[in-house]
N, CA and C of each residue as an Amber inpcrd file, in Angstrom:
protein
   486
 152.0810000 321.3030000  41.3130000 152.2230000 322.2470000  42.4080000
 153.3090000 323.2520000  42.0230000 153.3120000 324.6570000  42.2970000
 154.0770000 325.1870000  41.6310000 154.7020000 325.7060000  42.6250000
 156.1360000 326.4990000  42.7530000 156.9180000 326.6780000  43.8700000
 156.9140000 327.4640000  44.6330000 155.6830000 328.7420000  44.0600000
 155.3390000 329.4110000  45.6660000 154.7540000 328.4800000  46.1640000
 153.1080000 327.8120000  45.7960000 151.9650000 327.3230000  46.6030000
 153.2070000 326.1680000  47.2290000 154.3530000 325.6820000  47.0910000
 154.5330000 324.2960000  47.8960000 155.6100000 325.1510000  48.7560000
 156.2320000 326.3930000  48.7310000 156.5200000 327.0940000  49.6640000
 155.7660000 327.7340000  50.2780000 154.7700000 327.9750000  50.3470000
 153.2250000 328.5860000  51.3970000 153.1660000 327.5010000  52.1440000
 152.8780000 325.9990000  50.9860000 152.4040000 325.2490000  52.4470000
 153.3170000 324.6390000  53.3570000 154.7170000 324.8790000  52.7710000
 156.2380000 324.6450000  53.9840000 155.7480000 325.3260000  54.9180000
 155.5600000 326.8810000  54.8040000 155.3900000 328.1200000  55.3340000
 155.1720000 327.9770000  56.3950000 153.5270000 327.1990000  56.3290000
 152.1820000 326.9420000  57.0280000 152.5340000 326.0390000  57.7240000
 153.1060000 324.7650000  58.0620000 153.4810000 323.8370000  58.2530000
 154.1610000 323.8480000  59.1990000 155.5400000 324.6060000  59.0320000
 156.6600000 325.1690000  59.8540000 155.9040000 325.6280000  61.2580000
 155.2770000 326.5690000  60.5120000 154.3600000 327.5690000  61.9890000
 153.5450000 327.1600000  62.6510000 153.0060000 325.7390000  62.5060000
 151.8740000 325.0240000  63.0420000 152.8670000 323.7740000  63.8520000
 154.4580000 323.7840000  63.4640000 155.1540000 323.2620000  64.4550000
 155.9940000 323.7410000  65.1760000 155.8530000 325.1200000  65.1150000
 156.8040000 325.4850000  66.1090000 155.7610000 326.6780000  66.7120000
 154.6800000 326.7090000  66.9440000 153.7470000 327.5250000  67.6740000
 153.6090000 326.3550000  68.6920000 153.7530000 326.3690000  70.0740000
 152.9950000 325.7600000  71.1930000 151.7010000 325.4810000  71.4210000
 151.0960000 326.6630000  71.0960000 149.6240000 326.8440000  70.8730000
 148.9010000 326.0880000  69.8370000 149.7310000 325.5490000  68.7890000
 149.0180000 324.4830000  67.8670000 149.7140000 322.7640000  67.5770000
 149.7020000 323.0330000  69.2230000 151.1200000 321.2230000  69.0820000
 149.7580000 320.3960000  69.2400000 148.7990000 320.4090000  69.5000000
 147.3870000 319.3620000  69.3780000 147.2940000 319.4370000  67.8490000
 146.9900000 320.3650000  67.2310000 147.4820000 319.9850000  65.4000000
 148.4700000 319.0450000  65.1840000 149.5420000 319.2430000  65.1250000
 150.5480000 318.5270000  65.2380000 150.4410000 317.2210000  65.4760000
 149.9650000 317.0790000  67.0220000 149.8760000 315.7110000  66.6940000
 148.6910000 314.5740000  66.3590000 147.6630000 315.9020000  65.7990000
 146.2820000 314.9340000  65.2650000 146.9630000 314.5800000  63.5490000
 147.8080000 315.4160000  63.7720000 148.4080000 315.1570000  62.0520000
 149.2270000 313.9780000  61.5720000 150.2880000 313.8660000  63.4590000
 151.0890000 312.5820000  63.2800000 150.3060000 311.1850000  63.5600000
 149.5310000 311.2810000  64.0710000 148.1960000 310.0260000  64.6260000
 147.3420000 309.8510000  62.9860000 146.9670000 310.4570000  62.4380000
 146.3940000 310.4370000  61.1230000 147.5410000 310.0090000  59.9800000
 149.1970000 310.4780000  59.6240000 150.3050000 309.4930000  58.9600000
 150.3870000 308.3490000  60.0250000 150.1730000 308.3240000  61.2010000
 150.5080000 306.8710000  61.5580000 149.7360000 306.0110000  61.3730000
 148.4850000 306.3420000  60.9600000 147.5430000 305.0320000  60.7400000
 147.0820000 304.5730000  59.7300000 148.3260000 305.3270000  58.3460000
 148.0920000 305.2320000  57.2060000 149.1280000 303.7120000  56.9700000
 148.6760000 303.2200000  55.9930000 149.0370000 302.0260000  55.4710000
 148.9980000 302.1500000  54.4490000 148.9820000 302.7570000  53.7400000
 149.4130000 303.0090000  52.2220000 150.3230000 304.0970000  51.9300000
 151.2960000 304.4540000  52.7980000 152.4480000 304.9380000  52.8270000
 153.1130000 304.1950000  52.3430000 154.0390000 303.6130000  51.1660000
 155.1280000 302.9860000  51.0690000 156.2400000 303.5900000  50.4590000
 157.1720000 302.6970000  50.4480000 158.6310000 303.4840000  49.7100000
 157.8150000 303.6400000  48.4560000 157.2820000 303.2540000  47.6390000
 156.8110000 303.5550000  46.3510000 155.9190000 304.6540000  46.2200000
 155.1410000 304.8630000  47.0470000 154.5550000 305.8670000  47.4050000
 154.7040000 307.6000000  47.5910000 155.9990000 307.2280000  47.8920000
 156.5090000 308.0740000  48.8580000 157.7290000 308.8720000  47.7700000
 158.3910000 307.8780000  47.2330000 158.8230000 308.2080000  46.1190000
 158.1700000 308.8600000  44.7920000 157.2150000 308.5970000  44.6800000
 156.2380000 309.3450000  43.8030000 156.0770000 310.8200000  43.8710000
 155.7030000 311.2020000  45.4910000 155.2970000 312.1400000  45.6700000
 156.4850000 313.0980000  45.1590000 155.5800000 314.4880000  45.4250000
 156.2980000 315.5580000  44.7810000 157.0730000 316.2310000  46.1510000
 158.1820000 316.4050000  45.6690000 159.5020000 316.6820000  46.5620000
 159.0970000 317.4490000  47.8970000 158.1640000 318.8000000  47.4040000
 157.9050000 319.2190000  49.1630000 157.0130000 318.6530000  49.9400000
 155.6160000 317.3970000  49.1560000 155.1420000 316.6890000  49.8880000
 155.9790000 315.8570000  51.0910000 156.9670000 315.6410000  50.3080000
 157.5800000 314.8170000  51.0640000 158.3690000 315.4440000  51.9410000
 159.0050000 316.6700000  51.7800000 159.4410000 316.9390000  53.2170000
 158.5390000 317.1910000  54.2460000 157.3800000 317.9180000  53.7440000
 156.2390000 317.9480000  54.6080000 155.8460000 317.0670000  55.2880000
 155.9000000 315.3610000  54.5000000 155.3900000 314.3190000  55.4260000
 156.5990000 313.9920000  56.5780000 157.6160000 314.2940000  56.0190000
 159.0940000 313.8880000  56.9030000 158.6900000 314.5960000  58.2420000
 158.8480000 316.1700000  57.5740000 158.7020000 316.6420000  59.1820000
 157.7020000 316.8140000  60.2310000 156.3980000 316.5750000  59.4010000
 154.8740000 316.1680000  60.0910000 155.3500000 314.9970000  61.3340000
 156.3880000 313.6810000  60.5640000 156.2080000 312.6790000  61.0130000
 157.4180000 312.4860000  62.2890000 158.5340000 313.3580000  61.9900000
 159.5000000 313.1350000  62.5810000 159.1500000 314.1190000  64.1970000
 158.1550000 315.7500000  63.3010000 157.9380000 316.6460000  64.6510000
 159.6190000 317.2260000  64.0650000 160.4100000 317.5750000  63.1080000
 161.5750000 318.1530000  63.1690000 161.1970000 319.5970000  61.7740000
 160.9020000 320.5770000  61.9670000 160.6870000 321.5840000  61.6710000
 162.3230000 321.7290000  60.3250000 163.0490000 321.0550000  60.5330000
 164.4260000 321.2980000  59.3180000 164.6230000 320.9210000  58.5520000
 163.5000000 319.9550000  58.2260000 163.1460000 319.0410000  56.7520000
 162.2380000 320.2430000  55.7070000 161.8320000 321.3130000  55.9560000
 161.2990000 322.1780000  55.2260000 161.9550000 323.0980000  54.9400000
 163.5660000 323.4240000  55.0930000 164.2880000 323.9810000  54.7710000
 164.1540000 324.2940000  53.4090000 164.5240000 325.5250000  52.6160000
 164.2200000 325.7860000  51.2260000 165.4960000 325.0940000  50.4660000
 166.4550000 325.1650000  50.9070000 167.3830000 324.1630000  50.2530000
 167.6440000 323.2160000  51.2550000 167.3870000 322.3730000  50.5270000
 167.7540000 320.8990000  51.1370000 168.5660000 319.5160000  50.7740000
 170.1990000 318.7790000  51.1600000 170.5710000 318.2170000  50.4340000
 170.1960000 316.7730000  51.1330000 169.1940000 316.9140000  51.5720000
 168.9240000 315.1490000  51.5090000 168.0080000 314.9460000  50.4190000
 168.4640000 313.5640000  49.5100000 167.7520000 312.7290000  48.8230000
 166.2700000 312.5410000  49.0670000 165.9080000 312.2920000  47.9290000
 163.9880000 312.2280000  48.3680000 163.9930000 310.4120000  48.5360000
 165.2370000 309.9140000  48.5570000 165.3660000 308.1080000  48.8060000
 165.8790000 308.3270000  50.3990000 166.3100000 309.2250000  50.5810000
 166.7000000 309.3270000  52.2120000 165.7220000 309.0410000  52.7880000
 164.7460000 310.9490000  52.3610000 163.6430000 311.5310000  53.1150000
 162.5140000 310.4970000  52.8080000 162.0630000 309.7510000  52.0680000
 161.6640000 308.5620000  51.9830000 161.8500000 307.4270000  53.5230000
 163.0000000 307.0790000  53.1040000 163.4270000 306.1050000  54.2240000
 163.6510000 307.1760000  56.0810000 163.5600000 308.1850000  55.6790000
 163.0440000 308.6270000  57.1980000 162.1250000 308.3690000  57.5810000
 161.0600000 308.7090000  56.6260000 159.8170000 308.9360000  57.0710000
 159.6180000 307.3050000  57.6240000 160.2300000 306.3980000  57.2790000
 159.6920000 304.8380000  56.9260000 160.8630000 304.3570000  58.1720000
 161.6460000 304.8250000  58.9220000 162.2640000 304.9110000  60.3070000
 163.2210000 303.9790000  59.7030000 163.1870000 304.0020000  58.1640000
 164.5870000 303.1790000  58.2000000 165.9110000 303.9560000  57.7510000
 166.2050000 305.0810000  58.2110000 167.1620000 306.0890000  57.9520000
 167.2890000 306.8820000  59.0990000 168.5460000 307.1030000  60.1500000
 168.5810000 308.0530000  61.1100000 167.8790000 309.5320000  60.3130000
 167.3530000 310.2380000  61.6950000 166.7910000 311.3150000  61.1450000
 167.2660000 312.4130000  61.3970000 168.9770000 312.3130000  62.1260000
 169.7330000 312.9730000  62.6810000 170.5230000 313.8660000  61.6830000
 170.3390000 314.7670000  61.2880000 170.6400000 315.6350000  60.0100000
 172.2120000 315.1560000  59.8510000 173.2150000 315.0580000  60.7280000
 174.4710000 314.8890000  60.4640000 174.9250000 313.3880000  60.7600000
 173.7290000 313.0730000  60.6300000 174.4790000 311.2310000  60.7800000
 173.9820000 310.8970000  58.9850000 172.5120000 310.4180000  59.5260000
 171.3680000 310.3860000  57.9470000 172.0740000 308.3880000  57.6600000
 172.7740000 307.5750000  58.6740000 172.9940000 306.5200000  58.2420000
 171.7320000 305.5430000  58.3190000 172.1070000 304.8310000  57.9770000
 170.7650000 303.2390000  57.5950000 170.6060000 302.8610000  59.7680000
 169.4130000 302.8240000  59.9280000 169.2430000 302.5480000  61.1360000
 169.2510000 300.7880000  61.8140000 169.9030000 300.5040000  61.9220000
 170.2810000 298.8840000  62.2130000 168.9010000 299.0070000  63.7740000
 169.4500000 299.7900000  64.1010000 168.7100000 299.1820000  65.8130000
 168.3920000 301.2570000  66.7450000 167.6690000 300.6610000  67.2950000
 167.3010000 301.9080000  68.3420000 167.3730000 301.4810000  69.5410000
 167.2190000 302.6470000  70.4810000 166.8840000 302.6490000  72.0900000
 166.1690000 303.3020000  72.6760000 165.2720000 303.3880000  73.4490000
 164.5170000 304.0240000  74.0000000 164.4370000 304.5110000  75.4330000
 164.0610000 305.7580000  75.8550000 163.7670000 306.0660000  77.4420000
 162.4860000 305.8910000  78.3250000 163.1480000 304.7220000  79.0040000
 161.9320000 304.0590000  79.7920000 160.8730000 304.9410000  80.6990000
 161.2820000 306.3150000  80.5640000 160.6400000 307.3470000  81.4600000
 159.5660000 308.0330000  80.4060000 160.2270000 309.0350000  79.6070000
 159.4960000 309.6360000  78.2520000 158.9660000 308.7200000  76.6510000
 159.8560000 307.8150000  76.8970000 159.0750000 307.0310000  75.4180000
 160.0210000 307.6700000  74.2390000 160.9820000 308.4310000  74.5610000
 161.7000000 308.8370000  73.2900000 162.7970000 307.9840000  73.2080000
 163.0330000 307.3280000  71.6430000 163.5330000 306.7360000  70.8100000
 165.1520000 307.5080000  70.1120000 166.0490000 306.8070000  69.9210000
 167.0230000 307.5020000  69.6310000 168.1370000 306.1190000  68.3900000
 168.2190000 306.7560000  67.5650000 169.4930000 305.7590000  67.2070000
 170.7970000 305.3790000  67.5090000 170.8830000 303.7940000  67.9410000
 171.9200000 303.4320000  68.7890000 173.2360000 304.1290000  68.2190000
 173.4250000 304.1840000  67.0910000 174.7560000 304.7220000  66.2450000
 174.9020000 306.0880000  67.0940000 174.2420000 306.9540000  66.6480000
 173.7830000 308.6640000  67.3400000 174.0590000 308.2860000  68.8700000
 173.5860000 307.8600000  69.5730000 173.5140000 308.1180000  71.0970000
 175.0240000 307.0740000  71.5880000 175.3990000 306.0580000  70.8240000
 177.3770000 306.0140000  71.1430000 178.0790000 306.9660000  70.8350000
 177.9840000 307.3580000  69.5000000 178.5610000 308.5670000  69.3930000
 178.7090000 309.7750000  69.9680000 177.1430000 310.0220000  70.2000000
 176.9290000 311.2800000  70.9890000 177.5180000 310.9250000  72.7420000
 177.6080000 309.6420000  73.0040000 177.8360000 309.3370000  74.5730000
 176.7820000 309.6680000  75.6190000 175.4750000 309.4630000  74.8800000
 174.4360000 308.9550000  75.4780000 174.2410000 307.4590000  76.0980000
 175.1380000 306.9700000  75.7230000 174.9600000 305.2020000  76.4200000
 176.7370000 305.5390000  77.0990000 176.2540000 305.6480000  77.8690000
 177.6080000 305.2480000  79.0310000 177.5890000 304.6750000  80.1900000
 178.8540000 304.7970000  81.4710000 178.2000000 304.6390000  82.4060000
 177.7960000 305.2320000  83.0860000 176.2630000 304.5390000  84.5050000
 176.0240000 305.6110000  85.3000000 175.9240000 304.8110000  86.4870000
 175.5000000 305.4310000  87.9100000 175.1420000 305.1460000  89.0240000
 174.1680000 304.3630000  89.0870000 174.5370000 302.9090000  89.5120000
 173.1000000 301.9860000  89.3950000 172.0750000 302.7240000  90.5050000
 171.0690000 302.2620000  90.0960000 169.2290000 302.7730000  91.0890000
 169.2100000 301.6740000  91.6030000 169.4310000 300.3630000  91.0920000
 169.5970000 298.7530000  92.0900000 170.4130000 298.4010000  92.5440000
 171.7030000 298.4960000  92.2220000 172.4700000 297.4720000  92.5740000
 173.1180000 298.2330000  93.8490000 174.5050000 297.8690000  94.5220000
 174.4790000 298.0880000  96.1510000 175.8520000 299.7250000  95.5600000
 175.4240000 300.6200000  96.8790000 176.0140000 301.9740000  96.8140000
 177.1160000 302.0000000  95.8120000 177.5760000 302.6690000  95.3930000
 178.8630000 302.9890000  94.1870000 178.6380000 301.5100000  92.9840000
 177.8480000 300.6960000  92.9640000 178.1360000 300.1740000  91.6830000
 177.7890000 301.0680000  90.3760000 178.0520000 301.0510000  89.5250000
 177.4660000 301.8720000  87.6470000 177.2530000 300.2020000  87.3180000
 176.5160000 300.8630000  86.3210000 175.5060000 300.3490000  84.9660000
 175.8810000 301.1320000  83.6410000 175.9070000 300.0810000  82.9070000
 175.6760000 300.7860000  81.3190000 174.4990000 301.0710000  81.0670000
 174.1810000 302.4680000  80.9600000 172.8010000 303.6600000  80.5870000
 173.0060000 304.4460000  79.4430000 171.4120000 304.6310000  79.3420000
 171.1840000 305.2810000  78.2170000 170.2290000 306.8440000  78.6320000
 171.5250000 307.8650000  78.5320000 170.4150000 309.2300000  79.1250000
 170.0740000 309.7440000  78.1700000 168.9300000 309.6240000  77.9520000
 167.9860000 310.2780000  77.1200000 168.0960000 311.7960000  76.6910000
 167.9750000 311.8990000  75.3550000 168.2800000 313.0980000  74.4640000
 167.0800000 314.3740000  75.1520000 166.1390000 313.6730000  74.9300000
 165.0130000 314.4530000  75.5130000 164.8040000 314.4910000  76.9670000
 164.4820000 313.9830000  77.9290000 164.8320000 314.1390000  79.7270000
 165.9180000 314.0980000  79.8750000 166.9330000 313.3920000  79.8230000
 168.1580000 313.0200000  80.3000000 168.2120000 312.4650000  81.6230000
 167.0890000 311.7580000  81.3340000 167.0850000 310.2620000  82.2560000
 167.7240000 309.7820000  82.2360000 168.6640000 308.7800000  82.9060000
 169.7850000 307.4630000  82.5830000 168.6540000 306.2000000  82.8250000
 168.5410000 305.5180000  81.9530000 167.8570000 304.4140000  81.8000000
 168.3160000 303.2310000  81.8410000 168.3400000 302.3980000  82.1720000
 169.1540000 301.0800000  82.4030000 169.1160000 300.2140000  81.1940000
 170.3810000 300.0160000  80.5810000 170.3090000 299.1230000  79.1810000
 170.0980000 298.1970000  79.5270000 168.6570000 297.7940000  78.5370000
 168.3810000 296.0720000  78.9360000 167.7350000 295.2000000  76.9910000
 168.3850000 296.0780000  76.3900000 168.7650000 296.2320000  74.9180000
 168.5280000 296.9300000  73.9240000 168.6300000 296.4440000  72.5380000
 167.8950000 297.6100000  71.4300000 166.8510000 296.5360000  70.8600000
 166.2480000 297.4060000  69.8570000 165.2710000 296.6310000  69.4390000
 165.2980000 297.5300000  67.5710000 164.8900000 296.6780000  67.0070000
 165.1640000 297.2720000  65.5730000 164.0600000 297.7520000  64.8410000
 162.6160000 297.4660000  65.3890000 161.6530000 298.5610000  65.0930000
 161.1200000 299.1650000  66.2010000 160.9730000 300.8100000  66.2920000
 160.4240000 301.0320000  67.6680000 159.1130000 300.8140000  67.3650000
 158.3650000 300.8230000  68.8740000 156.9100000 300.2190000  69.1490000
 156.5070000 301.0360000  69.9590000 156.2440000 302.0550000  69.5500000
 155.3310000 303.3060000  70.6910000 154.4810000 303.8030000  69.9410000
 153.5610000 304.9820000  70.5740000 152.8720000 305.8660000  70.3350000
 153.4690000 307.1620000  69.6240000 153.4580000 307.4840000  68.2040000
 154.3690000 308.4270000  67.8060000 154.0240000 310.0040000  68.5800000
 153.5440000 310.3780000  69.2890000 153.4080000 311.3280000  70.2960000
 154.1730000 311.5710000  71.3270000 154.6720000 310.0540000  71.5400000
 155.4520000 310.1620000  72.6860000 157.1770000 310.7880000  72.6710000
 157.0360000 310.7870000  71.2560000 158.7790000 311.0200000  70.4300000
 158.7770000 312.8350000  70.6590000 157.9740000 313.3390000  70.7780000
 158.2650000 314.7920000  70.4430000 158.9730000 315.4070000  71.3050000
């Protein structure tokens, strides 16, 4: 592949995720990598460097993995794609555990959302007037969700993350 044609198809790629009008592309694209099983780290490593950001940001839905310079590792962008690497451009640590919003279905890394002070406290929805709860408000709604733990692989519909 030579470095215009794999910058055309960044190009192409980019614009088919950040047009509104073609987010049903988008996600017939992420439903088609999710039901692949012959994705592996070995795999993945093989591929040729803008494949792979291409699959990153196909998979993640994050349009900044096609950046023309880029200093993440293709062992990172690898382990993104494979949800075992935050995908948070300024974290990029090993993902121990996630959390999720019981409203939207979006997923977040527990590291990222302490840091960020997405898990704090809030106003319980059950318990009696003025008690708080430790919550998790979601990056995407900013729901406060009631922590009731993490879990270390998420288990959704990758549609629901965008």
């Amino acid at each position: 592949m030579t470095g215009q044609s794999a910058a055309c198809m960044k190009e192409t790629i980019r614009e088919i995720m950040l047009n509104m009008d073609k987010r049903m592309q988008l996600v017939a694209f992420q439903k088609a990598l999710q039901s692949r099983s012959d994705i592996t780290m070995e795999t993945l490593l093989k591929a040729h460097r803008a494949q792979l950001e291409i699959l990153v940001a196909l998979k993640t839905g994050l349009p900044d993995f096609l950046q023309q310079e880029s200093d993440v590792s293709s062992s990172d962008l690898a382990e993104i794609f494979l949800n075992s690497r935050c995908r948070n451009p300024s974290c990029r640590s090993p993902v121990p555990v996630w959390i999720g919003c019981d409203v939207c279905l979006h997923w977040c890394h527990a590291d990222c959302a302490l840091r960020e002070s997405y898990i704090r406290n809030g106003r319980s929805a059950t318990g009696s007037q003025g008690t708080t709860e430790m919550q998790f408000h979601c990056v995407a709604c900013d729901h406060p969700s009631e922590m009731f733990g993490f879990v270390k692989e998420q288990g959704h519909e990758r549609e629901t993350t965008l």
